[in-house]
N, C-alpha and C positions, 0 to 999 in steps of 0.2 A: 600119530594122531591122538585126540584126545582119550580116558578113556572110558569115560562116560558117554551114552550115545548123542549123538551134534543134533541141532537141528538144521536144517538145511536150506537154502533157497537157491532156485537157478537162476545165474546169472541171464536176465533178459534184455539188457543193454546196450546200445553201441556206444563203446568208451572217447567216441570221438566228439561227441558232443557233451555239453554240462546235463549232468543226470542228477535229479534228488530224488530219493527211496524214504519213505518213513513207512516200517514195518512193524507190527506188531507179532512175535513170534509164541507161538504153540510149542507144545512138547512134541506135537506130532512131528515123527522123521520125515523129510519127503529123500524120494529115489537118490541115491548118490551118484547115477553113472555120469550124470552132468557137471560141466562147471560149478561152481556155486560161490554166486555170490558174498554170503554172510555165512557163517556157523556160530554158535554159542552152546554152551553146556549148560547155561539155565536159561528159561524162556523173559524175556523181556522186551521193551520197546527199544529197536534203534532204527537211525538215519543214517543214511550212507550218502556222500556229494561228492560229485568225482570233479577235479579241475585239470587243469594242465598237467599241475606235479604233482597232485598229492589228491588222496580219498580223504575226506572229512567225517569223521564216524561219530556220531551223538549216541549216547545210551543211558538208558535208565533200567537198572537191572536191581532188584530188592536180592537181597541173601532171605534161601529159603529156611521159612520156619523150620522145618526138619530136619534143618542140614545145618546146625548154628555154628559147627567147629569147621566148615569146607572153607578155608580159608582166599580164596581165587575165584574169580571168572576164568574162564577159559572162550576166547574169540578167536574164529577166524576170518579173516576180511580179504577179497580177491582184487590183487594189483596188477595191469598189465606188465610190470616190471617187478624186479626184485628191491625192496625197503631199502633206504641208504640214511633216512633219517626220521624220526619222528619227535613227535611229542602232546604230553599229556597234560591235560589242559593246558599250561604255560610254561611244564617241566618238561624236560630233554626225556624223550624216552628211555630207561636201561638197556644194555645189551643182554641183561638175563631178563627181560621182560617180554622179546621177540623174538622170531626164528621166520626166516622165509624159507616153504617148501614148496618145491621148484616142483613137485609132480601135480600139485593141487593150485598151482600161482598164488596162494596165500599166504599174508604174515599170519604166523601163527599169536597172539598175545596171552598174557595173565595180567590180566586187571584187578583194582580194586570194586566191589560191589558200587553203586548210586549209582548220580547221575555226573555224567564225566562227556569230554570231549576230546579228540583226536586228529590230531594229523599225522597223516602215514606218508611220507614223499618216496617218491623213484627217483625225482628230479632235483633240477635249482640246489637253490644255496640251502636250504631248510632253514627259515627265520617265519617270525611271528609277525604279524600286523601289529604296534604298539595296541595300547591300554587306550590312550590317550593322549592328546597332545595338546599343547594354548599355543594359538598361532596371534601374534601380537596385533591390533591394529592403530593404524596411526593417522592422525590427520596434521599434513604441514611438518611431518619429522617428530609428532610429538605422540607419545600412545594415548588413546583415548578410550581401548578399550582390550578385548580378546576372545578370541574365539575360539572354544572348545571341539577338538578334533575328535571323531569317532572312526574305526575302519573294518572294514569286513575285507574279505579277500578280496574283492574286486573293486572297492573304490573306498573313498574316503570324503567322510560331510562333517564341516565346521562349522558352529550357529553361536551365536552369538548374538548381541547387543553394544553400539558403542554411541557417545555424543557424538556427531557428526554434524547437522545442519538447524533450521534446512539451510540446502543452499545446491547450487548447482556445483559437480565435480570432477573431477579427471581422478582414473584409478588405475594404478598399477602392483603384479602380483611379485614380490622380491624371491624367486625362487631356489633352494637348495638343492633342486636335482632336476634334469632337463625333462621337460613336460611339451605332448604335443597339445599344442591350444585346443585344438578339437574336445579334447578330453574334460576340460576346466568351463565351471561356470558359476559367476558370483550373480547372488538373488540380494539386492539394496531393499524392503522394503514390498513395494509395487514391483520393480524394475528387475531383470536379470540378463545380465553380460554375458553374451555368449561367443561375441565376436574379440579375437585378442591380436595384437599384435609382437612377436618375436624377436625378442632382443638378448643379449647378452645377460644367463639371469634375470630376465626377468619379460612378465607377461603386461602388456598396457594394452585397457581395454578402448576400444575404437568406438569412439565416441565420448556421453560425458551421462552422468547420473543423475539423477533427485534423491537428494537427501532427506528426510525427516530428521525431524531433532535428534532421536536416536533410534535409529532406525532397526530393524530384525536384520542381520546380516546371516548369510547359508551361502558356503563357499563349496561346490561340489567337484572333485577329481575323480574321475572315471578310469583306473588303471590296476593293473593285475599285480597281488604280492607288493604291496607299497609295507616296508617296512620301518618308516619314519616318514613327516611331513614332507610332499616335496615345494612346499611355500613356508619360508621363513617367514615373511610379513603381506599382510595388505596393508598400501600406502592409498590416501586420499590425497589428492596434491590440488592443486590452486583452487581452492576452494572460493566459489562468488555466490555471497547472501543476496535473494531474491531481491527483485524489482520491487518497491513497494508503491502500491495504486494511490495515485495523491487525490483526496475531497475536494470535490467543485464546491468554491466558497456560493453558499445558498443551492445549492442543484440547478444551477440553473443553467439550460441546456445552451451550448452556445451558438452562435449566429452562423448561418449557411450546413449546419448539421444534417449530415444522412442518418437518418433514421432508422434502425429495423429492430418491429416486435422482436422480444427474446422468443416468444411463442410461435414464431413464421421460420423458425430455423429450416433450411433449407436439407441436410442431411443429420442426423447421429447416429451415436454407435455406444456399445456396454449397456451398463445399468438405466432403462427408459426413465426420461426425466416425466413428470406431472404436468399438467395443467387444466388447470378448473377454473375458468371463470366467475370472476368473484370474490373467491376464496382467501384473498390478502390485501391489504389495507390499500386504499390511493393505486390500485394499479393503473397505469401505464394502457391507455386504452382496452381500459377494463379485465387485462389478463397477464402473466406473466408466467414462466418455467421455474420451477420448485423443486426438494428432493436431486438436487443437480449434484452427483454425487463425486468424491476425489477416491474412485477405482479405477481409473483409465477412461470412464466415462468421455463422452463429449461432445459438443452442440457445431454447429458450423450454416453461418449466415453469410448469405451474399450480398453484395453491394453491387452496386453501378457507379464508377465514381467518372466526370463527365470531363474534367480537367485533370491534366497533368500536373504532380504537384507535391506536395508535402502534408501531411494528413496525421491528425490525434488521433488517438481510440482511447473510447468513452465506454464505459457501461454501467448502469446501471442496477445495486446489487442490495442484497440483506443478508445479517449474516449474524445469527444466534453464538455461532463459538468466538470466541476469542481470535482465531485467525481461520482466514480459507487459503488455498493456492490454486494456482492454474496455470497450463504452461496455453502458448497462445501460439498461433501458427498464422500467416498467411499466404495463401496459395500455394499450401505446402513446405515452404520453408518457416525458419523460426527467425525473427527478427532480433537483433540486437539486443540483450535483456531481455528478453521475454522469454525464456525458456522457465523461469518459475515467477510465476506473478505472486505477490501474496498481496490480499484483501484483506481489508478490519474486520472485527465483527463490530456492526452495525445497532445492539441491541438488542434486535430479536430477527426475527423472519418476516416480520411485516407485516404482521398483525395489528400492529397501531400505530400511531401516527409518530412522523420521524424514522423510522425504522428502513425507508428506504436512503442511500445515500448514493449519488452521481460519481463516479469514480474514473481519475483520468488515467489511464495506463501508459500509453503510449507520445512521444511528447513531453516526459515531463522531466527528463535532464540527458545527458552525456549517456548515463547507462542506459536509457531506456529513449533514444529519441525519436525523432515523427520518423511515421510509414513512406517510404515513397512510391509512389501508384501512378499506374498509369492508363490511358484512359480506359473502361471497358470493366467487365465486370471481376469480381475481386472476392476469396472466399477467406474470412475467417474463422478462425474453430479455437474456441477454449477447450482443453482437457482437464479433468477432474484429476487430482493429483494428492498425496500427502493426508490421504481419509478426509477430508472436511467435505462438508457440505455448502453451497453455494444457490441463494436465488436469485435470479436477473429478469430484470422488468423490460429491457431494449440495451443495444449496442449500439454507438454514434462511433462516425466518421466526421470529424470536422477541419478546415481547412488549417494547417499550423500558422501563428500569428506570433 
């Protein structure tokens, strides 16, 4: 035993769950007939974290004024097993730095004085979580960008930034060590992957993405003791740049057109959109929906359409930035191109005149062509996508010509 008196704490624990302790220790002795937890020979702050294989010990211990030449801490920390490896902050523990005694269950150590960090194992392999890792990304086989890898004992987050869109995408994860999908999940921006599909090396995510031009990317692994990446790369593959809404030459609304206020929306959902009566130039029987925001936001109108048939979509919009987007659904599904619509900006918001502009989305080539509907009523919904803001005065249905 040490042989200055310990300070003591009783272990009050069950080791079969993750436990964290951050204690602040006194001179005062407590009782020794108990287990105990921690000992030290000076009083100081530590943490204790117990995992599967190994006690995680943080401490911060000053060397006392009085004692300038005591060259050692003296710890002792309680393992349900006997040490088989350790290490000091990033260094391999000494074998004259430890001793397990078997009557007290604890390593005994001699540390240096500050603030320092430890793993003690009974188990496993005894290896460290890297530093850090750049996991590459790439879009089309080409890198575009990389992502910075962090890990703690139980998982590991990659963030990052890379050019990527916008544009609609399929994504898969190149992995270097086998990963239950469960465990994995990429964050695009707005968007995050949570569903994957199992292949040989490598994860592909079920379904497809929205890109921003360059979007925040945060790749998260869920898994114990990762001791290097288990993703070599994210790949973005067939990349297809938005639909773009083409200008009705003059706005002029076209013949047999279903009509519905942008302000009569039938359900939304997210961030509540505006409407004030008045409030912007030339509306559209006097009112229109504003502040339409691209957070997942979105608006959803119903039609009655009376024939069976072939059908445009029309909306009309304003648009202060530079571009807006919106992915567009009807009756629940997503229509050919339309999974990212993007809009001009228009000037301003519609505050003066011109400002509003007639815009055809649907209908207006191969990528994007007419709706087909049949007879009865019919829901469409734009979502707010890609941050931009978006105002709309009414949506048309008109018959394709």
């Amino acid at each position: 035993m040490f042989a200055r008196q310990l300070t003591v704490v009783r272990l009050a624990v069950a080791m079969s769950v993750l436990v964290c302790i951050v204690m602040h220790f006194t001179t005062q002795a407590v009782a020794a007939d108990a287990r105990s937890l921690l000992r030290s020979s000076v009083p100081g702050a530590f943490g204790v974290r117990y995992l599967p294989d190994r006690a995680v010990l943080t401490y911060t211990v000053d060397l006392p004024v009085q004692e300038q030449a005591q060259p050692d801490l003296k710890v002792g920390v309680y393992l349900p097993q006997p040490i088989r490896w350790g290490f000091l902050d990033r260094a391999p523990l000494k074998s004259s730095q430890y001793i397990w005694d078997p009557q007290s269950e604890q390593v005994q150590l001699t540390l240096p004085f500050g603030s320092h960090r430890l793993h003690l194992g009974w188990a496993g392999s005894g290896k460290l979580p890297p530093e850090n890792v750049d996991i590459p990304v790439k879009a089309e086989g080409k890198t575009v960008g990389a992502l910075r890898a962090r890990f703690d004992l139980t998982s590991m987050e990659a963030s990052g930034s890379a050019k990527l869109g916008p544009a609609q995408a399929s994504v898969r994860l190149r992995l270097a060590a086998d990963l239950d999908p469960e465990s994995v999940s990429l964050t695009c921006g707005q968007e995050t992957v949570r569903g994957w599909s199992k292949g040989e090396s490598v994860l592909a995510a079920l379904g497809t993405v929205l890109l921003s031009e360059a979007p925040r990317l945060t790749l998260r692994v869920d898994q114990y003791a990762l001791d290097a990446s288990p993703v070599r790369e994210v790949l973005f593959e067939r990349l297809r740049p938005p639909t773009r809404a083409v200008r009705v030459e003059g706005d002029i609304i076209p013949d047999d057109a279903l009509l519905v206020e942008a302000e009569a929306f039938a359900d939304s959902g997210g961030t509540p959109v505006q409407v004030d009566p008045g409030s912007h130039y030339d509306e559209h029987a006097g009112a229109s929906v504003y502040s339409f925001q691209g957070d997942g936001a979105w608006l959803e109108w119903v039609f009655k359409v009376a024939d069976e048939g072939l059908y445009d979509l029309y909306a009309r919009i304003a648009c202060a930035d530079d571009l807006s987007f919106r992915s567009v659904r009807v009756d629940g599904a997503t229509p050919p191109g339309l999974a990212l619509v993007e809009f001009p900006g228009t000037g301003g918001w519609a505050h003066g005149p011109g400002e509003w502009w007639l815009m055809k989305i649907a209908g207006t080539s191969e990528q994007a062509p007419p709706l087909a509907l049949d007879p009865g009523e019919h829901r469409i919904r734009f979502t707010g996508v890609l941050d931009h803001h978006l105002n709309v005065d009414y949506v048309l249905l008109a018959p394709h010509r």
